[in-house]
PDB file of N, H, CA, C and O in Angstrom:
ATOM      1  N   UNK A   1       0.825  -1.198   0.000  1.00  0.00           N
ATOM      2  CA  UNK A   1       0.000   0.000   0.000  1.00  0.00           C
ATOM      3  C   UNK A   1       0.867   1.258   0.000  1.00  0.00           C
ATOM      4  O   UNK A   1       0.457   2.224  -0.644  1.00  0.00           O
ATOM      5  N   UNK A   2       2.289   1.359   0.811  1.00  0.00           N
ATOM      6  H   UNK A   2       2.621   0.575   1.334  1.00  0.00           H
ATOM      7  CA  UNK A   2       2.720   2.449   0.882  1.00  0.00           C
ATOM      8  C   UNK A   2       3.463   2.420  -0.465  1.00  0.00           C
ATOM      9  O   UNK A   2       3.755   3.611  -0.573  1.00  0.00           O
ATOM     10  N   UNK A   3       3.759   2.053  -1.128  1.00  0.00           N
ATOM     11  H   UNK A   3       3.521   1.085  -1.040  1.00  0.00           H
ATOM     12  CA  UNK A   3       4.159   1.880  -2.571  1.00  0.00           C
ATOM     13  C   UNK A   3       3.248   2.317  -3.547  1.00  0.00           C
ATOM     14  O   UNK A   3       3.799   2.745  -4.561  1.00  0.00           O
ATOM     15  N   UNK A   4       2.522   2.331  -3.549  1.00  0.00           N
ATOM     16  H   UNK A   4       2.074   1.983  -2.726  1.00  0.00           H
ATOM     17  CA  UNK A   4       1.524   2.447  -4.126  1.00  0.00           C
ATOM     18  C   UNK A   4       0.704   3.852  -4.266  1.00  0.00           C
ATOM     19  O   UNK A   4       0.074   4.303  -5.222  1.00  0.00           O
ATOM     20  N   UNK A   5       1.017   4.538  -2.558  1.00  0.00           N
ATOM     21  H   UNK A   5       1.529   4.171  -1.781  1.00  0.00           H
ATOM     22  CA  UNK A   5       0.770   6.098  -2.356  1.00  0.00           C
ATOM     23  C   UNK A   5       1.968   6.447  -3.296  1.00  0.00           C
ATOM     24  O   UNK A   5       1.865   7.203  -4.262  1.00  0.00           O
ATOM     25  N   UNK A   6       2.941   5.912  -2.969  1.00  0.00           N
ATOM     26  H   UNK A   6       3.025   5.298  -2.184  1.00  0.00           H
ATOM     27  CA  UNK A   6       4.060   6.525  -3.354  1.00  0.00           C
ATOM     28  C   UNK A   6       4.389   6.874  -4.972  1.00  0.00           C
ATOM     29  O   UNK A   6       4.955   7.869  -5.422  1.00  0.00           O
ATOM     30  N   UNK A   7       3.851   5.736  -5.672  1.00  0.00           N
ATOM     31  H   UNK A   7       3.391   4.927  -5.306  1.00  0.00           H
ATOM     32  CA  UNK A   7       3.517   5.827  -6.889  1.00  0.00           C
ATOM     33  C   UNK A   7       2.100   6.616  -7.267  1.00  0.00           C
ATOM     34  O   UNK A   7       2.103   6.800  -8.484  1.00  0.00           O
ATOM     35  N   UNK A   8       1.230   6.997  -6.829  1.00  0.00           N
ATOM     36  H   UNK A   8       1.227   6.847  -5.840  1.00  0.00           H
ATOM     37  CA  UNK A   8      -0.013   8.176  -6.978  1.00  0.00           C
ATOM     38  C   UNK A   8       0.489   9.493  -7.031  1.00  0.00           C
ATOM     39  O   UNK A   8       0.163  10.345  -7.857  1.00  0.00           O
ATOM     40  N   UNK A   9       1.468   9.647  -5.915  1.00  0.00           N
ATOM     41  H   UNK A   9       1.733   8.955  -5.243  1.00  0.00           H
ATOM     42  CA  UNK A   9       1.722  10.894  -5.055  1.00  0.00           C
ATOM     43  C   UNK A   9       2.538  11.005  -6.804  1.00  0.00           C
ATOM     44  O   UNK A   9       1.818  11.532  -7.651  1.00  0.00           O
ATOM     45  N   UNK A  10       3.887  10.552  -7.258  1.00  0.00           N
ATOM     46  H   UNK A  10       4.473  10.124  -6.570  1.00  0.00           H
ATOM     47  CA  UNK A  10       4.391  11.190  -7.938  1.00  0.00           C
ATOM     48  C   UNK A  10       3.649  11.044  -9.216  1.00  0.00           C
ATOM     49  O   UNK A  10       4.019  11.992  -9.908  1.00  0.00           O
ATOM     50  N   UNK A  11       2.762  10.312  -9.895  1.00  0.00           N
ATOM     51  H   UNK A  11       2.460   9.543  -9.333  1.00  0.00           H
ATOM     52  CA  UNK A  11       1.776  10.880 -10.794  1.00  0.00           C
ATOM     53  C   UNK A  11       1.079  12.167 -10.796  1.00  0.00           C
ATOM     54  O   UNK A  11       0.656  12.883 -11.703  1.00  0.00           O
ATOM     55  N   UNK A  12       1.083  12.263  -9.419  1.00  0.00           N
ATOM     56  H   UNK A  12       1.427  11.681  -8.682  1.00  0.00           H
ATOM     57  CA  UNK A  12      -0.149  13.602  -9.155  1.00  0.00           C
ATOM     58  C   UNK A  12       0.719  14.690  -9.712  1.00  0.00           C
ATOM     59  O   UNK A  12       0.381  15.548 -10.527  1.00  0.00           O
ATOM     60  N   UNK A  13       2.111  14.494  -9.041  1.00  0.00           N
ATOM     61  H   UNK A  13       2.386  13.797  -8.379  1.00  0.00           H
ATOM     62  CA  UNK A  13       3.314  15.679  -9.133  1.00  0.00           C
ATOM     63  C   UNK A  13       3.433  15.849 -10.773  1.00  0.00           C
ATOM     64  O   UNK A  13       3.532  16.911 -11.388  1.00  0.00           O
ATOM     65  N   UNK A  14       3.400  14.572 -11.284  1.00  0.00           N
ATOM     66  H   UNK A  14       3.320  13.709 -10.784  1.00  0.00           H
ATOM     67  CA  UNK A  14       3.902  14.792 -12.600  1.00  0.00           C
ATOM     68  C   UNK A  14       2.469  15.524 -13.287  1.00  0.00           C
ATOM     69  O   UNK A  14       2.636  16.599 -13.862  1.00  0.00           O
ATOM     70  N   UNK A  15       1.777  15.235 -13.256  1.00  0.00           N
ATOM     71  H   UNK A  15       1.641  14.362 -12.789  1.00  0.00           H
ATOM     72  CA  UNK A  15       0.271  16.039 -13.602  1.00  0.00           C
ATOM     73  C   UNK A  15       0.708  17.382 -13.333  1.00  0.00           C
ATOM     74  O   UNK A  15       1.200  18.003 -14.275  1.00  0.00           O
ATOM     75  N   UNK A  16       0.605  17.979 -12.123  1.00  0.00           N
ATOM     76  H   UNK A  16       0.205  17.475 -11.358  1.00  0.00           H
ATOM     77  CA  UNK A  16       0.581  19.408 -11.363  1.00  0.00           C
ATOM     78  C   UNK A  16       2.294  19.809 -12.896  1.00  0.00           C
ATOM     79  O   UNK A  16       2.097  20.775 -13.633  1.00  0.00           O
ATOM     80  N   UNK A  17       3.057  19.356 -13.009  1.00  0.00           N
ATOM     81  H   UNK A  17       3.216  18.571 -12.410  1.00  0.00           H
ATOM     82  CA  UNK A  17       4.554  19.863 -13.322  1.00  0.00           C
ATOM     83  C   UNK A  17       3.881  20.069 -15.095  1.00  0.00           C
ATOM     84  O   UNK A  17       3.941  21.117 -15.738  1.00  0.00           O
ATOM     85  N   UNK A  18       3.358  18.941 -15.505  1.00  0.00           N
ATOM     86  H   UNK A  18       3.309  18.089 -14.983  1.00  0.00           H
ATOM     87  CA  UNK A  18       3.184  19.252 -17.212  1.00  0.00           C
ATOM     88  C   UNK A  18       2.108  20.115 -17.173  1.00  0.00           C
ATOM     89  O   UNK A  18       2.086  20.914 -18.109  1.00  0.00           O
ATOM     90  N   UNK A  19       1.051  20.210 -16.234  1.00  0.00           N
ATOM     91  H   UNK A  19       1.069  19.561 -15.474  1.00  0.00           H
ATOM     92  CA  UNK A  19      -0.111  21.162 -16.217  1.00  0.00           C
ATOM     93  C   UNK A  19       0.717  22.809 -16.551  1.00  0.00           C
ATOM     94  O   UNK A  19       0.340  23.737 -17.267  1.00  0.00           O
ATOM     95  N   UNK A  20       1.596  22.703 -15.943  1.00  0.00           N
ATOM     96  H   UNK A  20       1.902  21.950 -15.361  1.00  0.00           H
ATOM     97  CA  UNK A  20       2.157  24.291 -15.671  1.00  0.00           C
ATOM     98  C   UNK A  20       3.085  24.505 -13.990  1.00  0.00           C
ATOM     99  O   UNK A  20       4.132  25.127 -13.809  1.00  0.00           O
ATOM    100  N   UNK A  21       2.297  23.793 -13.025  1.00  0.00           N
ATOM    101  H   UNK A  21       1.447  23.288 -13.172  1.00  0.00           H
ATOM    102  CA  UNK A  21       2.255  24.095 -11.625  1.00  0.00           C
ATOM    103  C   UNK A  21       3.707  23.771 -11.248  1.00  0.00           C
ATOM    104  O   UNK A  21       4.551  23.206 -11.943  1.00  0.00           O
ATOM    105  N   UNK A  22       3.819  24.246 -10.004  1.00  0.00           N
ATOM    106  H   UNK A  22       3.133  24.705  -9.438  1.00  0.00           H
ATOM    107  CA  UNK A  22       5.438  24.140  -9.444  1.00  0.00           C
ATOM    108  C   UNK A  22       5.830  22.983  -9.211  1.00  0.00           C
ATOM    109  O   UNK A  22       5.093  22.000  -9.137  1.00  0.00           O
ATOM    110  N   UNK A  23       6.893  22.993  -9.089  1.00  0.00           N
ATOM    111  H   UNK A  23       7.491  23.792  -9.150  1.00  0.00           H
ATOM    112  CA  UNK A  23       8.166  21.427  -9.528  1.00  0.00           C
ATOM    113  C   UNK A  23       7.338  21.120  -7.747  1.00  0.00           C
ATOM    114  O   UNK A  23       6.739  21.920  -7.028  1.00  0.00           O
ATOM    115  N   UNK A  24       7.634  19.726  -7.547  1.00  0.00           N
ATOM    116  H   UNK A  24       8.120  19.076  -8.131  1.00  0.00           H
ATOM    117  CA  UNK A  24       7.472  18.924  -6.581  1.00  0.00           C
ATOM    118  C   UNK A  24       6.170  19.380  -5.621  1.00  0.00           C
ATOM    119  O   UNK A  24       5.965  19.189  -4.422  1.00  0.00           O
ATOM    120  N   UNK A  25       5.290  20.138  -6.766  1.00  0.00           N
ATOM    121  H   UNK A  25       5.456  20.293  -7.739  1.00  0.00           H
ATOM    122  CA  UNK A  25       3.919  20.548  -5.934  1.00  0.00           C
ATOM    123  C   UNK A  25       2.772  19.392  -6.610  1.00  0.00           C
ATOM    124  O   UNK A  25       2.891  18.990  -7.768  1.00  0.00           O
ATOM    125  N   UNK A  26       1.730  18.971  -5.750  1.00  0.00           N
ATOM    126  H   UNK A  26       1.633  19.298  -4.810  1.00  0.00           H
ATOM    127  CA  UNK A  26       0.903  17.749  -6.309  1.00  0.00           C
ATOM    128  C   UNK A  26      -0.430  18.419  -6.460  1.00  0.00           C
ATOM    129  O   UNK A  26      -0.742  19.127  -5.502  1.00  0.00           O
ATOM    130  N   UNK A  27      -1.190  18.359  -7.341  1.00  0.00           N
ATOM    131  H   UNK A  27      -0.937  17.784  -8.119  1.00  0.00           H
ATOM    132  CA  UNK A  27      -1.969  18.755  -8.270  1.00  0.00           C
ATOM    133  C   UNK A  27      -2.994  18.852  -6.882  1.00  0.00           C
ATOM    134  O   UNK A  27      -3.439  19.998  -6.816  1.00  0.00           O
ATOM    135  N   UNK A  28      -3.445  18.071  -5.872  1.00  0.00           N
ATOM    136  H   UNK A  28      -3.083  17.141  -5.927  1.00  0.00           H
ATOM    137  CA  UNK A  28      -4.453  18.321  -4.849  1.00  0.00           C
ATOM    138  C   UNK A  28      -3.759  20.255  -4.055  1.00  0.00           C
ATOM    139  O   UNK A  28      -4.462  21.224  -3.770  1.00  0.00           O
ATOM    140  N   UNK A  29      -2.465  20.138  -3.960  1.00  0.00           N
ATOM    141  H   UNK A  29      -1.894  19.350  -4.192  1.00  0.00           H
ATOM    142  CA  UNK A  29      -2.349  21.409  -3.256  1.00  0.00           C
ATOM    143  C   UNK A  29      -2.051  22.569  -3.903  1.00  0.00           C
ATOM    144  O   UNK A  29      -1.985  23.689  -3.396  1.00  0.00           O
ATOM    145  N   UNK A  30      -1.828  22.187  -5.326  1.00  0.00           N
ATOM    146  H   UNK A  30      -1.882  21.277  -5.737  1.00  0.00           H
ATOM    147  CA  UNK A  30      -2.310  23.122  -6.276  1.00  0.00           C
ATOM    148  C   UNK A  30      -3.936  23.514  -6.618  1.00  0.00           C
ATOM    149  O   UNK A  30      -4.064  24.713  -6.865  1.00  0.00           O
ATOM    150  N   UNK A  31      -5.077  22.803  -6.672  1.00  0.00           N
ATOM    151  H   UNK A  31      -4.973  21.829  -6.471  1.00  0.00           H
ATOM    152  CA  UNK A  31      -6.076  23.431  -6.493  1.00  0.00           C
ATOM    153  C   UNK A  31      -5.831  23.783  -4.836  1.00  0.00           C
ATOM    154  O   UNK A  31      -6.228  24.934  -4.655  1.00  0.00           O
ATOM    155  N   UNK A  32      -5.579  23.494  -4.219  1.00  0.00           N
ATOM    156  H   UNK A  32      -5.256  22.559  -4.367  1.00  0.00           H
ATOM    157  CA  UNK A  32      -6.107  24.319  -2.872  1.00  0.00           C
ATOM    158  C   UNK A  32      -5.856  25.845  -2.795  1.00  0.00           C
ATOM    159  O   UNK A  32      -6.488  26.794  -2.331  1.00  0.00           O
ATOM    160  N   UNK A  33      -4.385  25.654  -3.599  1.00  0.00           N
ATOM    161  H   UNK A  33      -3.872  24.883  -3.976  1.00  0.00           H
ATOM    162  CA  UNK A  33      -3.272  27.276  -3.787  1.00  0.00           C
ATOM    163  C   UNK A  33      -4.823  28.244  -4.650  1.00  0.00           C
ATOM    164  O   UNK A  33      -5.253  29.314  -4.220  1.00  0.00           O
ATOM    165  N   UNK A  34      -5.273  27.654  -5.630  1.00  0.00           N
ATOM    166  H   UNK A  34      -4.923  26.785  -5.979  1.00  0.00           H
ATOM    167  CA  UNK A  34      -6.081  27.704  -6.610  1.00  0.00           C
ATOM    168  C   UNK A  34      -7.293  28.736  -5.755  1.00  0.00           C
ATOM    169  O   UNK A  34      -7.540  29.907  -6.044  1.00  0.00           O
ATOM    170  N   UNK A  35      -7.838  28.044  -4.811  1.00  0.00           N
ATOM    171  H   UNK A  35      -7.636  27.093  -4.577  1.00  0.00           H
ATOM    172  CA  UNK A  35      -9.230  28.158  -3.956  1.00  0.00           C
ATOM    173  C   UNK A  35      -8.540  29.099  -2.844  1.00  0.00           C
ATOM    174  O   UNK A  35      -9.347  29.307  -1.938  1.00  0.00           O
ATOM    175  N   UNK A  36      -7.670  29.544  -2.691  1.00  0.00           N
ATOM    176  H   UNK A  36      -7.014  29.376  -3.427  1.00  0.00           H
ATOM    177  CA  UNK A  36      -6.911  30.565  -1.784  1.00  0.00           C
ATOM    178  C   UNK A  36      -7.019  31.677  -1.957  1.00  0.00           C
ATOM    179  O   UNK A  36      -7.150  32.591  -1.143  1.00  0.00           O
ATOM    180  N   UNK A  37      -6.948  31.686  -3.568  1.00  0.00           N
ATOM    181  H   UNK A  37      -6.842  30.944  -4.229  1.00  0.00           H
ATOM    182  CA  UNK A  37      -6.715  32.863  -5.031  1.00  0.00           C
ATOM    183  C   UNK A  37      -7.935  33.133  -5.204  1.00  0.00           C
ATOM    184  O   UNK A  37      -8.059  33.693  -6.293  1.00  0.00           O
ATOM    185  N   UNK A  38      -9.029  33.000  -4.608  1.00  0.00           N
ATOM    186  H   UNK A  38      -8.928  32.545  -3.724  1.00  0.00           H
ATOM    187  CA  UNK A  38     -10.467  32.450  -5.261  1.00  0.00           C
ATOM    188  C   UNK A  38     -10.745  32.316  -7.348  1.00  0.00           C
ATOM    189  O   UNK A  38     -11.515  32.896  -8.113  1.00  0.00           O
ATOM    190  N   UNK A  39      -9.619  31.217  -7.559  1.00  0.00           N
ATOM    191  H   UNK A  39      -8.993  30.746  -6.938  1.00  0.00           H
ATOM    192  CA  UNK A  39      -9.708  30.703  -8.544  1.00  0.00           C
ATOM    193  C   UNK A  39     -10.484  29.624  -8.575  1.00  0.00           C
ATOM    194  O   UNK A  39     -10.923  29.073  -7.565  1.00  0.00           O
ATOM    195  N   UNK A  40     -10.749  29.174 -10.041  1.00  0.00           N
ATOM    196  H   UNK A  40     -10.393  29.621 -10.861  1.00  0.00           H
ATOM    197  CA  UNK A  40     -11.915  27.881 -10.260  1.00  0.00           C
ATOM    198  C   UNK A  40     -11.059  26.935  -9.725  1.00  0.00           C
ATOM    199  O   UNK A  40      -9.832  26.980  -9.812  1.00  0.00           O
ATOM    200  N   UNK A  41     -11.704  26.084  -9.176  1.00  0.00           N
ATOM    201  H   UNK A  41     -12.701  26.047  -9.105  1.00  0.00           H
ATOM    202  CA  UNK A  41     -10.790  24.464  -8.669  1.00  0.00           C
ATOM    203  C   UNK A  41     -11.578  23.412  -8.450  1.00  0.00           C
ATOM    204  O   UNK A  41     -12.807  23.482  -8.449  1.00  0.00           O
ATOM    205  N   UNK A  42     -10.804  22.200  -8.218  1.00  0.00           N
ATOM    206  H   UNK A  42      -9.805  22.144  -8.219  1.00  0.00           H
ATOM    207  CA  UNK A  42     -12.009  20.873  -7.669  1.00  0.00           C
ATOM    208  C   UNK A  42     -11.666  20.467  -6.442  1.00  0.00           C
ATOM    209  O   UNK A  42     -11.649  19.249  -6.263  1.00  0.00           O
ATOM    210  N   UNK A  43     -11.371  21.210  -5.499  1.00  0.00           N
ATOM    211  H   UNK A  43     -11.385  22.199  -5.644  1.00  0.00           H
ATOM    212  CA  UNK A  43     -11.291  20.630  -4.372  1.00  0.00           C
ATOM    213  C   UNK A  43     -11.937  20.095  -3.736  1.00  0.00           C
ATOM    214  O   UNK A  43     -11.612  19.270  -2.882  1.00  0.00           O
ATOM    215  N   UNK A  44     -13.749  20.718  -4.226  1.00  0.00           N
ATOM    216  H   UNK A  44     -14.013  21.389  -4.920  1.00  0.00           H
ATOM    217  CA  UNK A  44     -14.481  19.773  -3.404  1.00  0.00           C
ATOM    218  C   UNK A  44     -14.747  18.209  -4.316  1.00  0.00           C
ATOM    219  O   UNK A  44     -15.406  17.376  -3.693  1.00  0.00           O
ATOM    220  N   UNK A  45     -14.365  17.887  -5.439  1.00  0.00           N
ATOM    221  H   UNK A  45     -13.831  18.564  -5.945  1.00  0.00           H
ATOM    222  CA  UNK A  45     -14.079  16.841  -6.034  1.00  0.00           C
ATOM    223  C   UNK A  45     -13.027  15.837  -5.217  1.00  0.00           C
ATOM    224  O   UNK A  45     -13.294  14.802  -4.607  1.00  0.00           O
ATOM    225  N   UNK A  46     -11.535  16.599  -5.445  1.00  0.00           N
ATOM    226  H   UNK A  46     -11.318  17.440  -5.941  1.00  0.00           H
ATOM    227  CA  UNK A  46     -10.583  15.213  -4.913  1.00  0.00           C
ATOM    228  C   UNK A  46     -10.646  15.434  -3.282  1.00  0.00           C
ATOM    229  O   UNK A  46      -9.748  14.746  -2.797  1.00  0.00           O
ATOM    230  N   UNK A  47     -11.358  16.126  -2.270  1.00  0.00           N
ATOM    231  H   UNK A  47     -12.087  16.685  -2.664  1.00  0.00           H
ATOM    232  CA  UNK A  47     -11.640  16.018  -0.731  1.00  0.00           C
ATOM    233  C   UNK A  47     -12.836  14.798  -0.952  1.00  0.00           C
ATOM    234  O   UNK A  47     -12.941  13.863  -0.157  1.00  0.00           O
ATOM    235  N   UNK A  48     -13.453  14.910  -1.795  1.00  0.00           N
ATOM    236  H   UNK A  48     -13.368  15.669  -2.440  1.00  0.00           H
ATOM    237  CA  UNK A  48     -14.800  14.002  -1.704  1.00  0.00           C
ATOM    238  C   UNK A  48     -14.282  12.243  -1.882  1.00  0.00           C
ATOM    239  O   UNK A  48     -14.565  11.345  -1.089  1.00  0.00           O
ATOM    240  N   UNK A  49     -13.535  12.118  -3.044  1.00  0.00           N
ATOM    241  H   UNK A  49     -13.306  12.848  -3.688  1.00  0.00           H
ATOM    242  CA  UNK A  49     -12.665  11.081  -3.115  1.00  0.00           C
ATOM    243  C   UNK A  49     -11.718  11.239  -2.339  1.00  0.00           C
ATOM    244  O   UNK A  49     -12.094  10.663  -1.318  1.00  0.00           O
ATOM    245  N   UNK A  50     -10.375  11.793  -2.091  1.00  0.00           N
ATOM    246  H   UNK A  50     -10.070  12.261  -2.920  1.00  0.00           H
ATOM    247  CA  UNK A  50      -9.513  11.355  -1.074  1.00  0.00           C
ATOM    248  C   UNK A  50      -9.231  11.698   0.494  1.00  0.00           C
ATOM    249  O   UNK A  50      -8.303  11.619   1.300  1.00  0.00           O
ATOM    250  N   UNK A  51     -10.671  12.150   0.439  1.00  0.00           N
ATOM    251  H   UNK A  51     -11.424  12.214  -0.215  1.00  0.00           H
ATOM    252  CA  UNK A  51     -10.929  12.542   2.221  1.00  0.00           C
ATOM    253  C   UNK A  51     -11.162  13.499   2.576  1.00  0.00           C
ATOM    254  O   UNK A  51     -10.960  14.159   1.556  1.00  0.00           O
ATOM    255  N   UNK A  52     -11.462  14.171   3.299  1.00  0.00           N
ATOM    256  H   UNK A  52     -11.626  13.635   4.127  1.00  0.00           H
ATOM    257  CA  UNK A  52     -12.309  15.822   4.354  1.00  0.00           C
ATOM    258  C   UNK A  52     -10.189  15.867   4.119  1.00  0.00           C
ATOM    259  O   UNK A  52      -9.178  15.173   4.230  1.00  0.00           O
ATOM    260  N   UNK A  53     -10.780  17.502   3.669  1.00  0.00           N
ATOM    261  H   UNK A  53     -11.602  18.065   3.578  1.00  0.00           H
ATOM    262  CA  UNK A  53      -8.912  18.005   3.966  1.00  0.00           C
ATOM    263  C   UNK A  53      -7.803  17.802   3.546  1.00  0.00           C
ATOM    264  O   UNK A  53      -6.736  18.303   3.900  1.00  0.00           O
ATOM    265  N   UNK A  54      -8.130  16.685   2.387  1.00  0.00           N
ATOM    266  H   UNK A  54      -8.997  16.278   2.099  1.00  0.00           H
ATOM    267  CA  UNK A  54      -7.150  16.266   1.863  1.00  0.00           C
ATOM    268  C   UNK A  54      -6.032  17.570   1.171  1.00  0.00           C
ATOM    269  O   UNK A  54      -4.829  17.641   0.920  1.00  0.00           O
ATOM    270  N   UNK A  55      -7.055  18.352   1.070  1.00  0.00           N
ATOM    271  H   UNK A  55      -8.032  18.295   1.273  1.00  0.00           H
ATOM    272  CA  UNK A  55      -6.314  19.606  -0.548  1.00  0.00           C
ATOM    273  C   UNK A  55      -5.043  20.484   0.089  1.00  0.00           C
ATOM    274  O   UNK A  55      -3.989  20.892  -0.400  1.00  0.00           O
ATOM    275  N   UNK A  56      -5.848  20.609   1.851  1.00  0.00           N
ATOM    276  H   UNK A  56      -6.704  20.277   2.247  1.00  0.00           H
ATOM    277  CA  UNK A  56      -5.407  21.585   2.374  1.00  0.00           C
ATOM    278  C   UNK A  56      -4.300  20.789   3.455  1.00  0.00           C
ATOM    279  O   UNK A  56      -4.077  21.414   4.492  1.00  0.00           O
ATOM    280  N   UNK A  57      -3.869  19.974   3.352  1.00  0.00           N
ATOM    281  H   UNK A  57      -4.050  19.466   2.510  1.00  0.00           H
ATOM    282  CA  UNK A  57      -3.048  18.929   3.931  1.00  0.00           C
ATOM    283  C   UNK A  57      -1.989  18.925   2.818  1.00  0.00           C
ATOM    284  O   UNK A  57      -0.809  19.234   2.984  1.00  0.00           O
ATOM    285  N   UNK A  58      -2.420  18.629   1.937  1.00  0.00           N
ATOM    286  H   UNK A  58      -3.379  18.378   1.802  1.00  0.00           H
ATOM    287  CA  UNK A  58      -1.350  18.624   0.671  1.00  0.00           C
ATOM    288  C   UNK A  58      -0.640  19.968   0.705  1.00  0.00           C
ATOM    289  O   UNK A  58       0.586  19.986   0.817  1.00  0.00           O
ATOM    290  N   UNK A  59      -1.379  21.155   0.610  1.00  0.00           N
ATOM    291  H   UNK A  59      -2.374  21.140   0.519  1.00  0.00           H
ATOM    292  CA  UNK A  59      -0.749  22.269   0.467  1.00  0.00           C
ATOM    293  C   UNK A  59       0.092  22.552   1.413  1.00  0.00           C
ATOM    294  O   UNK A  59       1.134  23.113   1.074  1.00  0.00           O
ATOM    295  N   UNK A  60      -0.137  22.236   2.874  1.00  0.00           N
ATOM    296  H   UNK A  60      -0.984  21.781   3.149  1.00  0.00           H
ATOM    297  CA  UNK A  60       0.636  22.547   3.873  1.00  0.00           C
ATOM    298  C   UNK A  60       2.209  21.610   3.858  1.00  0.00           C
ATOM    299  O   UNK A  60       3.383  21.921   4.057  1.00  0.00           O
ATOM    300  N   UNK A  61       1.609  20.546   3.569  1.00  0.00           N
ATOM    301  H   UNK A  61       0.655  20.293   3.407  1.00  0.00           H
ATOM    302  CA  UNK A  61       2.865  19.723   3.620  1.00  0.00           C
ATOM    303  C   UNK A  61       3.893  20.089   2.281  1.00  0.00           C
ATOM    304  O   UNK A  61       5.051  19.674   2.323  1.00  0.00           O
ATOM    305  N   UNK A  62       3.393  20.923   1.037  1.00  0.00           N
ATOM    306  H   UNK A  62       2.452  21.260   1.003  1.00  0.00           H
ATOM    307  CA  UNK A  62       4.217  21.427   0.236  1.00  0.00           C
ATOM    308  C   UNK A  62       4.883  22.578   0.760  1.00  0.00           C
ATOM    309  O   UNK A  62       6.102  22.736   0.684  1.00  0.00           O
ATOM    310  N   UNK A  63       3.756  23.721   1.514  1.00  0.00           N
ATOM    311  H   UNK A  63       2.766  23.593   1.576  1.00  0.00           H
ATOM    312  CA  UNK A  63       4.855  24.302   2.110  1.00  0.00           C
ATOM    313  C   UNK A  63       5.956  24.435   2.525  1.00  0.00           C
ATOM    314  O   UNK A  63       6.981  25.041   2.217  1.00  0.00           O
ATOM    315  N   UNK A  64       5.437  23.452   3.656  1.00  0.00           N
ATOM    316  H   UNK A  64       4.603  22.959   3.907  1.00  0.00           H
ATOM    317  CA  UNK A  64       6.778  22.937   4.630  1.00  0.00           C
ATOM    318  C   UNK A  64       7.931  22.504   4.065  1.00  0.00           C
ATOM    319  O   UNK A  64       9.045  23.013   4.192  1.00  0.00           O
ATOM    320  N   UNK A  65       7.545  21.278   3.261  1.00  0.00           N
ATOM    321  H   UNK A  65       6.640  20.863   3.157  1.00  0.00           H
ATOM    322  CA  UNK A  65       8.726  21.063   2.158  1.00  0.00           C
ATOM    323  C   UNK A  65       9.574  22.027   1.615  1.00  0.00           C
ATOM    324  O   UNK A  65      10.804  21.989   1.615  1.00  0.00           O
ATOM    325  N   UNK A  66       8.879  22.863   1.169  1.00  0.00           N
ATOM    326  H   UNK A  66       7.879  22.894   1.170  1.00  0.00           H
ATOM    327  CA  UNK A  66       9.245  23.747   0.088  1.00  0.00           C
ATOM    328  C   UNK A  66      10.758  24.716   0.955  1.00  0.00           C
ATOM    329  O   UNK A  66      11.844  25.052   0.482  1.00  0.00           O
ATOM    330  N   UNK A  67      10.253  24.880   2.148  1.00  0.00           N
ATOM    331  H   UNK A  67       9.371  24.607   2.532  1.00  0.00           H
ATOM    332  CA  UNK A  67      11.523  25.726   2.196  1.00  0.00           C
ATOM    333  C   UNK A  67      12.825  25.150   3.092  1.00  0.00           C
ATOM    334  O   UNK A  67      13.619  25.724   3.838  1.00  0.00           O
ATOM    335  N   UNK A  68      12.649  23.493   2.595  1.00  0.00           N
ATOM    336  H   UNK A  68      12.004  23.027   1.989  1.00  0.00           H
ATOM    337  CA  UNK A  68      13.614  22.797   3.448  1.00  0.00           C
ATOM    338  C   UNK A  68      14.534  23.278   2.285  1.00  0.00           C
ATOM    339  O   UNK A  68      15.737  23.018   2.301  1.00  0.00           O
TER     340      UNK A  68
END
């Protein structure tokens, strides 16, 4: 199973990177960035499939990343 996130997670990334969106950002915390901006997004789409909070979990944890 954790193989398996692991292989989603960097699909998602690779989605978010050819879409346009920032290097090692995943397409869930890119719409969230999206819905921040009050831009169009589906967050309430992939929260509905991958859980309450998912978008805004993603985004935070890119944060954090981001300025290691």
């Amino acid at each position: 199973m954790k193989y398996l996130s692991k292989v989603l997670t960097s699909l998602s990334v690779l989605l978010n990177v050819l879409l346009g969106g920032d290097n090692n950002q995943t397409f869930s915390a890119r719409n969230w960035h999206w819905k921040r901006q009050n831009k169009p997004n589906i967050v309430w789409l992939i929260d509905s499939i991958l859980g309450d909070d998912h978008c805004l979990q993603s985004w935070v944890y890119w944060k954090v990343r981001k300025k290691w």
